[in-house]
N, C-alpha and C positions, 0 to 999 in steps of 0.2 A: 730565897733559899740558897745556899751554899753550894749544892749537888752533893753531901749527904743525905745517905737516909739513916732512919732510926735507930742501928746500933750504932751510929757514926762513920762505919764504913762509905766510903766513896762507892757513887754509883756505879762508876766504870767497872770498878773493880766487883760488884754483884753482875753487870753486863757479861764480863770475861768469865767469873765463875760459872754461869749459864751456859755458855758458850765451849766452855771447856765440856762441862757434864754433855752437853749435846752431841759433841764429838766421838766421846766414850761410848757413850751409848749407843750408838750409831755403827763405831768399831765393832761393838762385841755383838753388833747384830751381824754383822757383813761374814765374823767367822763363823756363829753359827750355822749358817746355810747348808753345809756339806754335811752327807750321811756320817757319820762315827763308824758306823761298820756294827757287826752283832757286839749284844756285851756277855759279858760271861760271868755270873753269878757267884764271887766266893765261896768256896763250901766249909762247912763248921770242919775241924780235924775230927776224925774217928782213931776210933780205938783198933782199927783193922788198917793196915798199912795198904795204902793201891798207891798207884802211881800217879803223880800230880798231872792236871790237864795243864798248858802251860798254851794262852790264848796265840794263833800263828797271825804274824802282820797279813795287812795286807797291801796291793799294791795301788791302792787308790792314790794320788798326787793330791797335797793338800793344795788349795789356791793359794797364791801369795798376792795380797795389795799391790795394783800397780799403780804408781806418781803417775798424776794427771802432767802434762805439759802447762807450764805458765808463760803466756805471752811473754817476750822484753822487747822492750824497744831498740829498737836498734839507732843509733843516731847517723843522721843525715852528714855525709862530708860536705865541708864548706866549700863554697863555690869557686874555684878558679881563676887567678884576675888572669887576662888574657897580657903575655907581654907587652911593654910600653915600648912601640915601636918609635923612635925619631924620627917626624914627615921631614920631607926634606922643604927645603924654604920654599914658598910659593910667589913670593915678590920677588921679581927678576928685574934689573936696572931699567931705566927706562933709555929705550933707544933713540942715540941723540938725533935731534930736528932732521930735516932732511934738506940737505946742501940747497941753495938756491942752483935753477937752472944754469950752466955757464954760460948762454947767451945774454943770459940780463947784467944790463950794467948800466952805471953806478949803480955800488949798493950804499945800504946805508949805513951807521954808523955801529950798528948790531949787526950786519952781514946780508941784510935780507935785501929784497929786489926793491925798486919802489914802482911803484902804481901810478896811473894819472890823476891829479889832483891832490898830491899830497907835496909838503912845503917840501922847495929844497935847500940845500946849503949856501952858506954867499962863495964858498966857492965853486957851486958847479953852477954861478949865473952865468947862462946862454949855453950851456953845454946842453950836448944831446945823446941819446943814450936807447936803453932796450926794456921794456919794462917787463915785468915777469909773465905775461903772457904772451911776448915775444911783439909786443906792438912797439913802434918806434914812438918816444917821447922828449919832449925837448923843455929846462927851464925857462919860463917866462915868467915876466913879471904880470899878471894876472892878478889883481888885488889881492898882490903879495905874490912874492915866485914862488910860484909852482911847477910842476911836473904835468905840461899837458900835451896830447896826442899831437903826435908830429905831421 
C-alpha cells in the first residue's frame, strides 16, 4: 500500500486532521467551565413604554489559558584544551669521564690509568710506574710485556 487511503488523501494528513479536531474540542471545553453569571431573558416590545433593564457586568475574572513550559536543551560547552605548555629538555649532557687519579702513571694512550697485566708499549719496556689503584707496577717481559706488580 502506498499510505493512502480511500479518498486518496494521505494518511498523515487524516492523522493531523484528528488531531487538530482533538484540540478544538478539548479548547472549547477548558472555556466552558466558568459560571456565565445569570442570563436575562429579552422581552417582546410592548405597546406601554417602561424603561429598558440593561443586564449590569459583573466582576468575575474570565481564566485565561496558560503555555505549559517546553523543555530545550541546552547545549553542553565544549571541553577546554588545557594550554600546551613547553617541558623543558630532560636530556642533559652527559658528564665527561672522570680524570684518572693524578698518582697513576703512565697512562695509556686514551688517558686512563693502566692495571697489572695489561700489555705495555715498547716504549715503556722496563719502566715503572703507579697503577690506578695506587699499587706500584713495572713493564716486564712476562709472555709479552706486561704491566706487573712491582
Amino acid at each position: 500500500m502506498n499510505g493512502q487511503q480511500g479518498g486518496g488523501a494521505p494518511r498523515q494528513w487524516w492523522i493531523g486532521l484528528g488531531a487538530v479536531a482533538l484540540l478544538l474540542v478539548g479548547a472549547s471545553g477548558c472555556g466552558g467551565a466558568s459560571d456565565p453569571g445569570p442570563r436575562v431573558a429579552a422581552k417582546a416590545p410592548s405597546a406601554i413604554s417602561t424603561p429598558a433593564e440593561t443586564p449590569t457586568p459583573t466582576d468575575s475574572p474570565t481564566p485565561t489559558p496558560t503555555p505549559t513550559a517546553t523543555p530545550t536543551a541546552t547545549p553542553t560547552p565544549p571541553p577546554t584544551a588545557a594550554p600546551v605548555v613547553a617541558a623543558p629538555p630532560t636530556a642533559r649532557p652527559a658528564p665527561p669521564p672522570p680524570a684518572p687519579p693524578a698518582a697513576c702513571y703512565p697512562l695509556t694512550n686514551s688517558g686512563k690509568c693502566y692495571e697489572p697485566g695489561e700489555f705495555c708499549r715498547t716504549s715503556d719496556h722496563g719502566r715503572r710506574g703507579v697503577a690506578g689503584n695506587g699499587e706500584a707496577i713495572v713493564c716486564v717481559d712476562n709472555n709479552g710485556w706486561r704491566w706487573e706488580p712491582a
